[in-house]
Structure formats: C-alpha cells, structure tokens
C-alpha positions as CSV (number, residue, x, y, z in Angstrom):
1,X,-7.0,-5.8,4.7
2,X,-3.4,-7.3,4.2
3,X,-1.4,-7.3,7.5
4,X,2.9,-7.5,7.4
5,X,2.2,-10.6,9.6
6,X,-0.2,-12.3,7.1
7,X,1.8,-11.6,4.3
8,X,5.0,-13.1,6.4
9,X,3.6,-16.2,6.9
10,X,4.4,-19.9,5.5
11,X,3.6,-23.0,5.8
12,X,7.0,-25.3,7.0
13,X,7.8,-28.4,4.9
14,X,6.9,-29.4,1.3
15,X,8.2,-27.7,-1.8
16,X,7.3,-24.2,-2.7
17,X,5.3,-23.4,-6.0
18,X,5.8,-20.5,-8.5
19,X,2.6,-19.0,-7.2
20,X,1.1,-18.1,-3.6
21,X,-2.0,-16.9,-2.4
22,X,-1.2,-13.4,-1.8
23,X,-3.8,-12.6,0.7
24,X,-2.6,-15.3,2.7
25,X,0.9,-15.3,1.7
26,X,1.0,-19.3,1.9
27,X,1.8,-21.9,-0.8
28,X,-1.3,-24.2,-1.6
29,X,-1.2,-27.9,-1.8
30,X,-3.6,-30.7,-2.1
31,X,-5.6,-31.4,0.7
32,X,-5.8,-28.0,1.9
33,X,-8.8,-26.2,3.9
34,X,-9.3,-22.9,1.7
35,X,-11.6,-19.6,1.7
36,X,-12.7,-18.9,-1.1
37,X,-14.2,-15.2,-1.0
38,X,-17.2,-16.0,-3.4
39,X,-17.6,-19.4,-2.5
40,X,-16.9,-19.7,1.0
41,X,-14.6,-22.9,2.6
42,X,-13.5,-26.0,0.7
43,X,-10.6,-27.7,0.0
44,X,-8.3,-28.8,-3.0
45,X,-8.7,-31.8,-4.2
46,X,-6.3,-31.5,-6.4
47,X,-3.5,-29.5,-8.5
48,X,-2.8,-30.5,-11.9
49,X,-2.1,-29.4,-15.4
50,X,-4.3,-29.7,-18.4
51,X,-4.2,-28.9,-21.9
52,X,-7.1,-26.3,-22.8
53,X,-7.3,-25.0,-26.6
54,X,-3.9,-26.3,-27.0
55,X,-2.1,-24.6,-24.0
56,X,-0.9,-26.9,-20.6
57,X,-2.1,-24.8,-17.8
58,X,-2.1,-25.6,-14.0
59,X,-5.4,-25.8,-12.6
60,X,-6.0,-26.1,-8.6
61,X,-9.3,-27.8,-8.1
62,X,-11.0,-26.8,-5.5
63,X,-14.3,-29.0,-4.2
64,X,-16.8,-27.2,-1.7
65,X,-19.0,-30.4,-0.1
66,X,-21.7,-28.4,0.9
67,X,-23.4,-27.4,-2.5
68,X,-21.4,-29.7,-4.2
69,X,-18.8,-28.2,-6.2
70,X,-15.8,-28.1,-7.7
71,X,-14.2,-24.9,-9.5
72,X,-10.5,-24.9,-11.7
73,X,-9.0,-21.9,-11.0
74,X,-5.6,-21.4,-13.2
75,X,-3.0,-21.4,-10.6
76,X,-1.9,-18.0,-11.8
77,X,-4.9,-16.4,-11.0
78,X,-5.4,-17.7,-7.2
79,X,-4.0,-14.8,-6.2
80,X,-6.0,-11.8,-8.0
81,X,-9.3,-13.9,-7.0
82,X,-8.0,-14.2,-3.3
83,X,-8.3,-17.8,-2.6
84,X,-6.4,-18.6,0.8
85,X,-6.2,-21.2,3.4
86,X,-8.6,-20.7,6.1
87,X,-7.8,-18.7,8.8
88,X,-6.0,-18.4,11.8
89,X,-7.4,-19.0,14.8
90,X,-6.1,-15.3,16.2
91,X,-8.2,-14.2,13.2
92,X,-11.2,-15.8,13.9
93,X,-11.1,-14.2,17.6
94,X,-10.2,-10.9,16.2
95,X,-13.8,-11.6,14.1
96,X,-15.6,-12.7,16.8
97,X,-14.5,-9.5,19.1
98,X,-15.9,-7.6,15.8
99,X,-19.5,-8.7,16.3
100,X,-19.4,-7.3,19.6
101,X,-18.8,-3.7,19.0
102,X,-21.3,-1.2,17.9
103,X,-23.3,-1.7,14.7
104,X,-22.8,1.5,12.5
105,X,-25.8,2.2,11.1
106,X,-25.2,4.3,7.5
107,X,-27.2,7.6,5.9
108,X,-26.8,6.1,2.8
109,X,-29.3,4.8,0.0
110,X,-29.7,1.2,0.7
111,X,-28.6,0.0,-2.6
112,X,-25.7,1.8,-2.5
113,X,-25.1,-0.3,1.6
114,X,-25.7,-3.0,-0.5
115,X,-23.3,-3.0,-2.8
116,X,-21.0,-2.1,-0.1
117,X,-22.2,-4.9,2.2
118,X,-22.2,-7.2,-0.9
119,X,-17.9,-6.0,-1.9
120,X,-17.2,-6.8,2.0
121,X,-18.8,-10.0,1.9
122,X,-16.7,-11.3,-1.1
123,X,-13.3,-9.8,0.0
124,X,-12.8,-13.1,2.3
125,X,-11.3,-11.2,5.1
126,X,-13.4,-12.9,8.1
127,X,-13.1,-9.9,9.8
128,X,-15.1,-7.4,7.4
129,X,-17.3,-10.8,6.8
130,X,-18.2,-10.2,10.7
131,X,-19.3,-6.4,10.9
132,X,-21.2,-6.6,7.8
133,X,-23.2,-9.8,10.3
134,X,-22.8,-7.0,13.1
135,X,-24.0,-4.3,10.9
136,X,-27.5,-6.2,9.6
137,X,-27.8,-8.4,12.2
138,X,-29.1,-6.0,15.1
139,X,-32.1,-5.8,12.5
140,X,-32.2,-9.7,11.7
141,X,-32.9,-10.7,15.8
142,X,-35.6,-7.9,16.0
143,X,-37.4,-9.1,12.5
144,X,-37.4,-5.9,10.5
145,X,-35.3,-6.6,7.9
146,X,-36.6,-6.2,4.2
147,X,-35.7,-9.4,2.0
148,X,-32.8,-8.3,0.2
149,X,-31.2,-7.5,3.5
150,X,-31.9,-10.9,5.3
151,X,-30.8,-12.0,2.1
152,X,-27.1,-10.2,2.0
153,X,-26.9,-11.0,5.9
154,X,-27.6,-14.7,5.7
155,X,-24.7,-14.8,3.4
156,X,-22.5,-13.3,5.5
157,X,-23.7,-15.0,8.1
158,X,-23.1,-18.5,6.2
159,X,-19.9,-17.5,5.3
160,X,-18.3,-16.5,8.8
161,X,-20.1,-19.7,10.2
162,X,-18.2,-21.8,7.7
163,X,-15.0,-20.2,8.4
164,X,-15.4,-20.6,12.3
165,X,-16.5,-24.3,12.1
166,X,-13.6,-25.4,9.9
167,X,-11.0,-23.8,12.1
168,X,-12.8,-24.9,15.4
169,X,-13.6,-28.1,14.4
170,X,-17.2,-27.9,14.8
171,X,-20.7,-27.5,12.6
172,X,-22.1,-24.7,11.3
173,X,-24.9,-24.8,13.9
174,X,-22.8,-24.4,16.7
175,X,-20.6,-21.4,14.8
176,X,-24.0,-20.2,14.3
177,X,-24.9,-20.2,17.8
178,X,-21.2,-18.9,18.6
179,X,-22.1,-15.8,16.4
180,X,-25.2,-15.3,18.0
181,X,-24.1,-15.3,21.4
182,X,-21.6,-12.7,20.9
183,X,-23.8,-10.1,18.9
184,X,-26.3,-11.0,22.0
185,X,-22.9,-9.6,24.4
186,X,-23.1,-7.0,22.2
187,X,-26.9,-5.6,23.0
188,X,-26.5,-6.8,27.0
C-alpha cells in the first residue's frame, strides 16, 4: 500500500545512491533502522562491494540483533524485496488506530486465510501487519486458537512490536502491552 506521500519522501543531507527503497522512497545508508518484511527490524551495518564469481556487486548488510543475523542483499534488489527504513511515527498511529476497529472475520477455508494472513504479514506495511494482529487476535485473548493460527499471529504480533519499539524508543514488552491495550479499546 504505496502512498504519494511515502513515495515523496527523503531523507535531507548525505549523497544520494543509484538505488532507493521504493516502498519507502528513501536512500539507505549505514547505520540505518530498517524493516525488513521477512525479517522484521534491523539495521545496516554496512554497504559495500564485493566480488562474487567474478562480478563486483554492492551488497547492503543488514544485521538483525535479536536472532542474530546478518543478510547481503544486492543493492539492486532492495527494492523488489521491500526493505525500508522503519516507519514514521504517523504510521505507526495510523497502525495502532487499526487494531481498534472491528476484526473481519472471513468465510473462507483457513488455509486459504492463511496464506492470506501469511502475504500480509511479509508485505512490511505496519499497517496490514496490524489488522492481520486485529484479525487473529480477538481469538488469541479468548484461547481458542488452533496452533497454526497462534503461530501466524505471534508473528505478526512480533513483527508490529518490533516496529513500534524501535520508533518509540522502547522494548518489545511494552509495544507488546501498547498492542494489547488497544485491541482491549477495541472489545470495551
């Protein structure tokens, strides 16, 4: 879900690069807070070019601390993958205002929800991140969710609690407990 205003924006200073991350619309450098939409938040740690089977190619590493790791992504393909900086704090609201509205429950075969669920989860938008959380988590605070569903909502969970605690400033505990209270607005 590309907006005019995402695509519009940029980051002041520095020198501009070849390539951008499209969904953000921002040039990349090192030391950056990034979303990665399979991967969740980390940050590069650094950009440089190696030769592989003969070829120099630029590489933007990109470290995630919590499961310690650290992927190479070809800078030509951070676009088509999606990676971005982290969100804006607007963004994050906009989120947060999702997980209040009304959980749409679907008449569809649960594998198919799945897949859905899963393709939402791993577009990196925080705010399709947050109703597929809205979505499964109704289910998740009354306990009658199979496994494979607590298992897709924890993820999305995790991931929108990592995005909210890196642009906050906090933990994930307390995004987690940020998320909580407003799906518990939502059912008041």
């Amino acid at each position: 879900m590309k907006t005019t205003a995402m695509a519009n924006r940029h980051v002041p200073g520095g020198t501009p690069r070849e390539w951008t991350a499209e969904v953000a619309g921002e040039v990349l450098d090192t030391g950056d807070r990034v979303m990665h939409p399979a991967h969740g938040v980390g940050y590069v740690a650094r950009i440089a070019v190696e030769e592989v089977s003969g070829f120099s190619l630029e590489f933007v590493h990109v470290a995630f601390d919590e499961v310690q790791l650290t992927l190479r992504v070809p800078s030509n393909k951070v676009r088509s993958i999606g990676l971005r900086r982290i969100a804006s704090r607007a963004l994050i609201d906009e989120a947060l205002a999702v997980l209040q509205g009304r959980a749409r429950s679907a008449k569809v075969v649960w594998a198919r929800r799945a897949q859905e669920y899963q393709a939402k989860i791993n577009s990196g938008d925080p705010r399709v991140v947050a109703e597929v959380v809205r979505d499964l988590g109704r289910n998740a605070i009354a306990g009658l969710q199979s496994y494979s569903e607590r298992a897709i909502y924890e993820t999305a969970l995790d991931r929108l609690a990592c995005e909210i605690a890196a642009v906050e400033g906090t933990d994930k505990v307390a995004a987690i407990a940020r998320i909580n209270e407003q799906l518990a607005l939502a059912t008041a």
